[in-house]
C-alpha positions as CSV (number, residue, x, y, z in Angstrom):
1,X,11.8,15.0,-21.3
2,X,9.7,13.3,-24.5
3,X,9.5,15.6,-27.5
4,X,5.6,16.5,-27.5
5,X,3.7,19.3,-28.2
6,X,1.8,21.2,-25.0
7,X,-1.3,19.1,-23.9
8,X,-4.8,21.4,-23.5
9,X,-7.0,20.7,-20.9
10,X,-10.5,21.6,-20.6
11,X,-11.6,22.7,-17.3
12,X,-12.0,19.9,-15.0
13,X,-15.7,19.4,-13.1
14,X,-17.4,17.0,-10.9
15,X,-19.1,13.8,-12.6
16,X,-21.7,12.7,-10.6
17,X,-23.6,9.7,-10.7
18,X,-26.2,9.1,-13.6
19,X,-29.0,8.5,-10.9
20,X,-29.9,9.2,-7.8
21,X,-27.7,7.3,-4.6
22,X,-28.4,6.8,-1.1
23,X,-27.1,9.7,1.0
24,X,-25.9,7.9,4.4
25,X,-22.4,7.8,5.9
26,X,-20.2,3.8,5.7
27,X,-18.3,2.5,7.7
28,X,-14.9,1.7,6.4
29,X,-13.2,-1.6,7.8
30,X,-9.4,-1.6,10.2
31,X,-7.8,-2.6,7.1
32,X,-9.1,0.9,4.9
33,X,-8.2,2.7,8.1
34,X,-4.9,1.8,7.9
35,X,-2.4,5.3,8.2
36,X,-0.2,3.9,5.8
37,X,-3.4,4.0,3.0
38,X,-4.2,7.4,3.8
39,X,-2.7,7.8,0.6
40,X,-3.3,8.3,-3.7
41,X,-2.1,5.7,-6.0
42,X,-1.5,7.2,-9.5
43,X,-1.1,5.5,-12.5
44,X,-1.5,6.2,-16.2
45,X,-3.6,3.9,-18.8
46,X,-2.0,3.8,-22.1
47,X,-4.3,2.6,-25.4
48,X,-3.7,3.0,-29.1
49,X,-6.9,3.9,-30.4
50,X,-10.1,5.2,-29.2
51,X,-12.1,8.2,-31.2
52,X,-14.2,10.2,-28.5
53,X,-12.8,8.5,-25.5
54,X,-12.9,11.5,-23.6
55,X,-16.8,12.0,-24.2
56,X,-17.4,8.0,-23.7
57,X,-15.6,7.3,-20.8
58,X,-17.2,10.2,-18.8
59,X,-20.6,9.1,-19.7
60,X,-19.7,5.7,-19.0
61,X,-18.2,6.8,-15.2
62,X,-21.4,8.2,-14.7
63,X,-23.6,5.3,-15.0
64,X,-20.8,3.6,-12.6
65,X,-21.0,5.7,-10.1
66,X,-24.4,4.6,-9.9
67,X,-23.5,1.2,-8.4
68,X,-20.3,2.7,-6.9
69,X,-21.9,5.1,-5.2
70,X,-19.3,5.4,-2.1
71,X,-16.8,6.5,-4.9
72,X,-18.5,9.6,-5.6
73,X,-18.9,10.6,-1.9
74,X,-16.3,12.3,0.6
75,X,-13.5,10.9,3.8
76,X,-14.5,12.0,7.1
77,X,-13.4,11.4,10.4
78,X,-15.9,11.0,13.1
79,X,-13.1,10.6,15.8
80,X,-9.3,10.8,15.1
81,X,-8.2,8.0,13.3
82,X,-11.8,6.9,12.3
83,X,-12.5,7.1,9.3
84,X,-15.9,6.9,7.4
85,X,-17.2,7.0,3.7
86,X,-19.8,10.5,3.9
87,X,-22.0,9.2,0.7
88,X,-22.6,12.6,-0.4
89,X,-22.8,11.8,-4.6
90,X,-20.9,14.9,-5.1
91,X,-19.0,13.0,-7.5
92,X,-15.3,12.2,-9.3
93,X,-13.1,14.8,-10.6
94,X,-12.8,14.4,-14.1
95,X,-10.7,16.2,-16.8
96,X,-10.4,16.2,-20.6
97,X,-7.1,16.9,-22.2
98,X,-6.1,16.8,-25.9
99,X,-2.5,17.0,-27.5
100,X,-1.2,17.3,-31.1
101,X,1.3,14.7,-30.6
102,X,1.2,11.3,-31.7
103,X,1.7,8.3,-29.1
104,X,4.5,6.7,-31.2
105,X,6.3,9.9,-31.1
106,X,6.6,9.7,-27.1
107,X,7.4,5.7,-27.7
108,X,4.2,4.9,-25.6
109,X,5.4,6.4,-22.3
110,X,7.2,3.0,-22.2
111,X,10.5,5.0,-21.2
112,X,9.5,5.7,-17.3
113,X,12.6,8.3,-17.0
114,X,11.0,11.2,-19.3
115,X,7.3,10.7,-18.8
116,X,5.7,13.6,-18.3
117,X,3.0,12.9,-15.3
118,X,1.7,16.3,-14.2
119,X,0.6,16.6,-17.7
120,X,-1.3,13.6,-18.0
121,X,-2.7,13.9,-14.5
122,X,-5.6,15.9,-13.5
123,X,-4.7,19.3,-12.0
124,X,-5.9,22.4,-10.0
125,X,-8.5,20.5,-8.0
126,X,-10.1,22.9,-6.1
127,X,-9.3,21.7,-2.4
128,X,-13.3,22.1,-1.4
129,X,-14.1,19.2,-3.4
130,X,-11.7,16.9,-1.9
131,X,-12.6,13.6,-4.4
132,X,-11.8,10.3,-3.7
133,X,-11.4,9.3,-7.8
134,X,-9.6,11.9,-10.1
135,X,-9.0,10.7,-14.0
136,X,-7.7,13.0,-17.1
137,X,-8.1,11.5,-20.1
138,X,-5.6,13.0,-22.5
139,X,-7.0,12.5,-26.4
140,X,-3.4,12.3,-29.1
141,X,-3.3,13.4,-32.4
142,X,-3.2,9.8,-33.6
143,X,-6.5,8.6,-32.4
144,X,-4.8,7.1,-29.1
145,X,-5.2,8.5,-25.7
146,X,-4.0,8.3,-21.8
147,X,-5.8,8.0,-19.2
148,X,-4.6,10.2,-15.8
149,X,-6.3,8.4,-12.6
150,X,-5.7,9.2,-8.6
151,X,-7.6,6.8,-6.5
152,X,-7.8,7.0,-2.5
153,X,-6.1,4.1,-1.3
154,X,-8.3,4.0,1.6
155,X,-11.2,3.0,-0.4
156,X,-10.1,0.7,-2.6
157,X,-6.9,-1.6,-3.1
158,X,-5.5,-2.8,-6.4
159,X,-8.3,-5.4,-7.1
160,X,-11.0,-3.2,-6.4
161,X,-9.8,-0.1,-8.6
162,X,-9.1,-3.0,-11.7
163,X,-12.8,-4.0,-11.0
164,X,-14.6,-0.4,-10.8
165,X,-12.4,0.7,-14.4
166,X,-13.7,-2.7,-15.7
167,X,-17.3,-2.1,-14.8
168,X,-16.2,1.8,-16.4
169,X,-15.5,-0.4,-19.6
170,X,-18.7,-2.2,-19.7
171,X,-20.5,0.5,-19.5
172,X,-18.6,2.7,-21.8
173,X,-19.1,-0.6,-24.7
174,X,-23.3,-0.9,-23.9
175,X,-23.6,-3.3,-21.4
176,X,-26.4,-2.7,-19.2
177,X,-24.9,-3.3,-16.4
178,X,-21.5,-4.2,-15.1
179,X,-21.2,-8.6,-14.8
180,X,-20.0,-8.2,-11.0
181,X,-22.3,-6.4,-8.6
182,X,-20.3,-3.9,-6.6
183,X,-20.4,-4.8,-3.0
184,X,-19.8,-3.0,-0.1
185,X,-19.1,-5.5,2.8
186,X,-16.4,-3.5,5.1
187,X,-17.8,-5.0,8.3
188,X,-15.8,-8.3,7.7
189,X,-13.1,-7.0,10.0
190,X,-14.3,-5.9,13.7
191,X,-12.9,-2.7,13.9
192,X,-12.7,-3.2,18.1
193,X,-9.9,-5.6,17.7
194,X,-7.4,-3.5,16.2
195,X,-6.1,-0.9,17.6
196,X,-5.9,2.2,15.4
197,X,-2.1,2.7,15.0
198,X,-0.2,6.3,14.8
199,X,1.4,6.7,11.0
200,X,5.0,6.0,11.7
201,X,7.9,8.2,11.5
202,X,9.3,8.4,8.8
203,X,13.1,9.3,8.7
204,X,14.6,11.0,5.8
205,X,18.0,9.8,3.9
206,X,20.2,11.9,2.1
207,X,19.9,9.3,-1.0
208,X,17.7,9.3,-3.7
209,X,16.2,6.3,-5.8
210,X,16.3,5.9,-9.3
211,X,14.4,3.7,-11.8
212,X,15.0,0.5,-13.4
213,X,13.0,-0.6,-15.9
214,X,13.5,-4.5,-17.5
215,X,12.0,-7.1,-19.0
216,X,11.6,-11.1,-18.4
217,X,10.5,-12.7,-21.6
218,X,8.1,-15.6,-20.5
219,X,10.7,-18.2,-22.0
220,X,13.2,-16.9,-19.2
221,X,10.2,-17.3,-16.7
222,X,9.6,-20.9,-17.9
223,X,13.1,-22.1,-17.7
224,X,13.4,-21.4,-14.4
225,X,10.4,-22.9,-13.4
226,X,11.5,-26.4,-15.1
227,X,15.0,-25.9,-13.1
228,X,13.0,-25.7,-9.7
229,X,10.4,-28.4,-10.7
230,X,13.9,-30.5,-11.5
231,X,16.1,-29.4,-7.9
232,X,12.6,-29.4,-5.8
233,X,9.9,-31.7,-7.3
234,X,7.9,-28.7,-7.1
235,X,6.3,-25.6,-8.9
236,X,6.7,-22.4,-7.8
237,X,5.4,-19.2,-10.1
238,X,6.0,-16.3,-12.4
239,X,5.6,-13.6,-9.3
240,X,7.8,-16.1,-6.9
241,X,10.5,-15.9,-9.8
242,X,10.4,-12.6,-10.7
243,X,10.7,-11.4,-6.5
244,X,13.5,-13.8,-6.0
245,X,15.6,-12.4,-9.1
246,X,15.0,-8.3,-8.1
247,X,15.8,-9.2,-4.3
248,X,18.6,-11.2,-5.1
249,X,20.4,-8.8,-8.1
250,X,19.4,-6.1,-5.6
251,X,21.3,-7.6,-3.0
252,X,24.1,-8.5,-4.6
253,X,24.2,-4.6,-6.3
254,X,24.2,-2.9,-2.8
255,X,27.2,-4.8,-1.4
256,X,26.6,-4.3,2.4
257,X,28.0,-5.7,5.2
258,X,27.0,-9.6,5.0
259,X,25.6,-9.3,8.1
260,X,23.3,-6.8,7.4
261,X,19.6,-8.1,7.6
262,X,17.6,-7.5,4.8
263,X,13.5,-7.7,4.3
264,X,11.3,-8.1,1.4
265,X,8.0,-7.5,1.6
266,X,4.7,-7.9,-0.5
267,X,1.3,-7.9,0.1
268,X,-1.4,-10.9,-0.6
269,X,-4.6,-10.6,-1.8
270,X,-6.5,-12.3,1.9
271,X,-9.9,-12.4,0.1
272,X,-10.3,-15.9,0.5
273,X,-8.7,-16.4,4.0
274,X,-11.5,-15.2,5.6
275,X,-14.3,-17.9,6.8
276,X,-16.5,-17.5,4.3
277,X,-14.6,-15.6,2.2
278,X,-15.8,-12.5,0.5
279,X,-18.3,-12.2,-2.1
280,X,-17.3,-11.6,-5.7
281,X,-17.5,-8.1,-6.3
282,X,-16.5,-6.8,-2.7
283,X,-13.7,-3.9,-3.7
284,X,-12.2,-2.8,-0.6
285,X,-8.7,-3.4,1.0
286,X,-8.2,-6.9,1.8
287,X,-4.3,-7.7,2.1
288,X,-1.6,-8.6,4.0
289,X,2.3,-8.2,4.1
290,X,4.1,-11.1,3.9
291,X,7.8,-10.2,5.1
292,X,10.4,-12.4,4.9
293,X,14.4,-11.6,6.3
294,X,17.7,-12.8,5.2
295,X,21.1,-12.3,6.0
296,X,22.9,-10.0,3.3
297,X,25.7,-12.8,2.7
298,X,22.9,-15.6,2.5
299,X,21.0,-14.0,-0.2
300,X,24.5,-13.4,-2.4
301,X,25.3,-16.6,-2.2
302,X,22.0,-18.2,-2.5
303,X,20.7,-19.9,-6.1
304,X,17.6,-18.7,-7.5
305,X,15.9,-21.9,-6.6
306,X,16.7,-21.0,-3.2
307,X,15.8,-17.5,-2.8
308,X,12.5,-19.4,-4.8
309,X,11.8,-21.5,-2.1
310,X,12.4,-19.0,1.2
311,X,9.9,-17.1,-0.4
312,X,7.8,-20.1,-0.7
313,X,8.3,-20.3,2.8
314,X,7.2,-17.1,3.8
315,X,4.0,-17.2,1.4
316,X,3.0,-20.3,3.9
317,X,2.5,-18.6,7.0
318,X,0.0,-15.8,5.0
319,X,-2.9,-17.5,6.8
320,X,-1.7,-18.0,10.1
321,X,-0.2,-14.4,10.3
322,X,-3.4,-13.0,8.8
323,X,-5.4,-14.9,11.6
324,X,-3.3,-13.5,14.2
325,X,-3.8,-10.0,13.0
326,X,-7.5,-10.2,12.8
327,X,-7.4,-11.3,16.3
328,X,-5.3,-8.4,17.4
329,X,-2.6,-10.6,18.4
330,X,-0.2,-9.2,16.6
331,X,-0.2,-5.6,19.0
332,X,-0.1,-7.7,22.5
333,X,3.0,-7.3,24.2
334,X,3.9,-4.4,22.1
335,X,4.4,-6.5,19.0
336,X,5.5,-5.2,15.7
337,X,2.8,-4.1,13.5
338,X,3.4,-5.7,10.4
339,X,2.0,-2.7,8.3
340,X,4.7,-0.7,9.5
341,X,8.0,-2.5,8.1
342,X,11.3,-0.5,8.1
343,X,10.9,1.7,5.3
344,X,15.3,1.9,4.8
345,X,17.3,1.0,2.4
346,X,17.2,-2.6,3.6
347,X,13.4,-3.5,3.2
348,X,12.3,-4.1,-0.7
349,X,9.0,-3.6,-1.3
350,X,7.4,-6.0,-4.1
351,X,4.1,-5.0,-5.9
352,X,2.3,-7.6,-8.5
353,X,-0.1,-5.7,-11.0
354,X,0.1,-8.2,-13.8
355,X,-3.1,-10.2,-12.0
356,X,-5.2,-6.9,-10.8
357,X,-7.1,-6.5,-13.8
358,X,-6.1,-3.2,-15.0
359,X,-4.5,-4.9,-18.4
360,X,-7.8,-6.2,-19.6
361,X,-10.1,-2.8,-19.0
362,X,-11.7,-2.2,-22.4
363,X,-13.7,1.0,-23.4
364,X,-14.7,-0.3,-26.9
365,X,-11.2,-0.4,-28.4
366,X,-9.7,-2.8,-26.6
367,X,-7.0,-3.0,-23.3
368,X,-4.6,-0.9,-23.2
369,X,-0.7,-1.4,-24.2
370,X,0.3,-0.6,-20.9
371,X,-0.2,0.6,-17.1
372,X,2.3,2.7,-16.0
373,X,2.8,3.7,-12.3
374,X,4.1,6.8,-11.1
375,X,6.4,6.7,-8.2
376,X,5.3,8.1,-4.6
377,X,8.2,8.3,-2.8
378,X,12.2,8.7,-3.6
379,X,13.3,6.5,-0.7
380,X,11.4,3.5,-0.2
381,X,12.7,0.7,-2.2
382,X,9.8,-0.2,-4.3
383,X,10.0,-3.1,-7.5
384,X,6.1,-2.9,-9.4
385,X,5.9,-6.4,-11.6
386,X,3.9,-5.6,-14.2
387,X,3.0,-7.2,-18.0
388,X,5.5,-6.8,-21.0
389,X,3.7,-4.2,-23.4
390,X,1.5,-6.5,-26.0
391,X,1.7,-8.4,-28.5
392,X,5.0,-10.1,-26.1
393,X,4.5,-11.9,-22.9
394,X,6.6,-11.7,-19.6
395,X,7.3,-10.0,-16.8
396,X,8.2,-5.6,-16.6
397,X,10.2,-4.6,-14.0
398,X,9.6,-1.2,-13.0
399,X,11.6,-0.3,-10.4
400,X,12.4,2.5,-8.0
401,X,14.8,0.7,-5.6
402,X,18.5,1.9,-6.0
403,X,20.8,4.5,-5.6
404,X,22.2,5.7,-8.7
405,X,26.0,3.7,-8.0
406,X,24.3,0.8,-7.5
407,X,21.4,0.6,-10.2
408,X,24.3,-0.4,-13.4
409,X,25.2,-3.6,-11.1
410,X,21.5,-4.2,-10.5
411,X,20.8,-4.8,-14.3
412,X,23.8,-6.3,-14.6
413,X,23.0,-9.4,-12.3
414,X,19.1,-9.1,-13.4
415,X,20.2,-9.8,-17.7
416,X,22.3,-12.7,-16.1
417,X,18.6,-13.9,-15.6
418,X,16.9,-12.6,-17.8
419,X,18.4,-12.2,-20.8
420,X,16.5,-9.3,-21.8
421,X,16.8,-5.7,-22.8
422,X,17.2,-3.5,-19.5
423,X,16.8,0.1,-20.1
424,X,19.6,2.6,-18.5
């Protein structure tokens, strides 16, 4: 654990909005429904320098709340399964924390092994308020400060949090009001169509993952674009890179039977897939898994241009797969739900955060120096690609995805790419 001294928090309380909101249940759409996003993401919000932020940003979430309204209401479930936004404006927990220590003296929190999240986090919620946003931010001795947020999952994805803490950092630096008009919109998915799916059992292995944390310097990223662009007569991008190097190194780390069929799986952004697509400003889940299998032996053996382009491949069939789900073809004949992959060993999951829009929130004092996520679970294989800390550029890999024999080989096979620093 980091050397720092014992962080004080206040007592937490409800923020509520500024005005008065409508008080009326929503709908939410099939995709919010979803049992695998009856979850909290957590992450933590690292920035250098910002006097009062505690004070301003809780004014600031106020006024948001405002247009946000839904945030500050409640879940309920008006038949199992079914859920529904209760627009109560009973508000966000919110807590503010201070600590002696200075940020340089915990290196930024850019070591993911000794971070200490349940102090950064907000705590003893009481379980009658139930909120769908929680945020602590922690105030340093240096001037710097952390901000601790839990977001329902079932309200908002990746996009849509980035764009309600944006519309927090307008606020918070005087804007009137935010540039993009919050919008609602969850009826762009019939709800009829799909059928509400039971959350899937889960089995439990005996392993436990560890983390991996390295970086891919944007020159590393660039080079292997011009070697694809040379085999292929094609681009490909930084997130198509940076998936083909984890799966492959990961594959090659585990060393299981070359038979052994292997998945990776992320999820695209299917905003614009939809006819017409959604408005600007529409901050609710809209994405899709994209899965694509391999043989163990294929992916060993395979270059990275070719791991490159079988993801290329799998990236191509987005819309069609996404046009089958919406029709509810993907449940007839007792197909596979494709938001219920094998969560083993075998299936890596791939998150992209660089393009969300969390690294360009600004309070007044600019973005921060870095978005940290917090692991939720020890045994799904999960690789988060988010931004190397400023002033560099590149790729982080923060990674929960091996067992502990296997996670030296993995950043041995990833610096044969990358060239970069990997931290053990």
């Amino acid at each position: 654990m980091m050397a720092m001294h014992v962080i004080r928090r206040s007592k937490g309380g409800l923020v509520k909005p500024a005005e008065e909101t409508p008080l009326s249940t929503l709908e939410l759409s099939a995709i919010d429904r979803l049992p695998a996003l009856r979850c909290n993401a957590r992450t933590l919000h690292v920035f250098k320098h910002g006097p009062e932020a505690a004070r301003i940003i809780r004014e600031a979430l106020s006024k948001a709340l405002v247009p946000y309204y839904p945030l500050a209401g409640r879940l309920k479930e008006s038949h199992p399964g079914f859920l529904q936004i209760q627009c109560s404006g009973d508000g966000v927990w919110y807590v503010e924390a201070y600590s002696h220590s200075t940020l340089h003296s915990v290196n930024f929190f850019h070591d993911l092994h000794s971070v200490p999240y349940d102090d950064l986090l907000p705590d003893d919620i009481p379980r009658s308020h139930d909120p769908l946003v929680q945020m602590q931010v922690t105030e340093f001795g240096c001037g710097g400060f952390v901000i601790g947020l839990i977001f329902c999952h079932s309200i908002c994805d990746g996009l849509g949090a980035a764009q309600f803490l944006n519309a927090v950092g307008e606020l918070a630096r005087g804007v009137e009001k935010p540039s993009i008009e919050a919008v609602w919109h969850r009826d762009f998915f019939p709800s009829p169509q799909t059928p509400q799916q039971t959350p899937p059992q889960i089995f439990i292995p005996d392993y436990k993952l560890e983390h991996a944390n390295i970086d891919m310097a944007m020159d590393e990223i660039k080079r292997v674009k011009r070697e694809f662009e040379q085999v292929t007569g094609e681009s490909c991008s930084a997130f198509e890179i940076a998936a083909a190097a984890c799966w492959r190194s990961r594959t090659r780390a585990i060393e299981l039977d070359p038979s052994t069929e292997l998945k990776l799986v992320f999820f695209a952004n299917c905003r614009q897939l939809l006819d017409p697509p959604l408005p600007d400003g529409f901050y609710g889940n809209c994405f899709f898994p994209v899965t694509i299998t391999a043989s163990c032996e294929s992916l060993r053996n395979a270059t990275m241009v070719g791991v490159v382009k079988l993801i290329q491949e799998g990236k191509g069939k987005l819309p069609e797969e996404f046009g089958k789900y919406l029709k509810g073809e993907h449940f007839k004949k007792g197909g596979e739900d494709p938001f219920a992959p094998p969560l083993t060993y075998t299936t890596l999951f791939v998150s992209e955060w660089g393009r969300l829009g969390f690294n360009s929130v600004d309070y007044q004092w600019g973005p921060p120096l870095h978005v940290v996520p917090i692991q939720g679970s020890t045994i799904i294989p999960v690789a988060i690609l988010g931004s190397i800390p400023l002033p560099n550029k590149g790729i982080r890999f923060m990674t929960w995805c091996l067992q502990e024999p296997h996670r030296l080989p993995f950043l041995h096979h990833m610096n044969q790419i990358t060239n970069s620093s990997s931290k053990f």
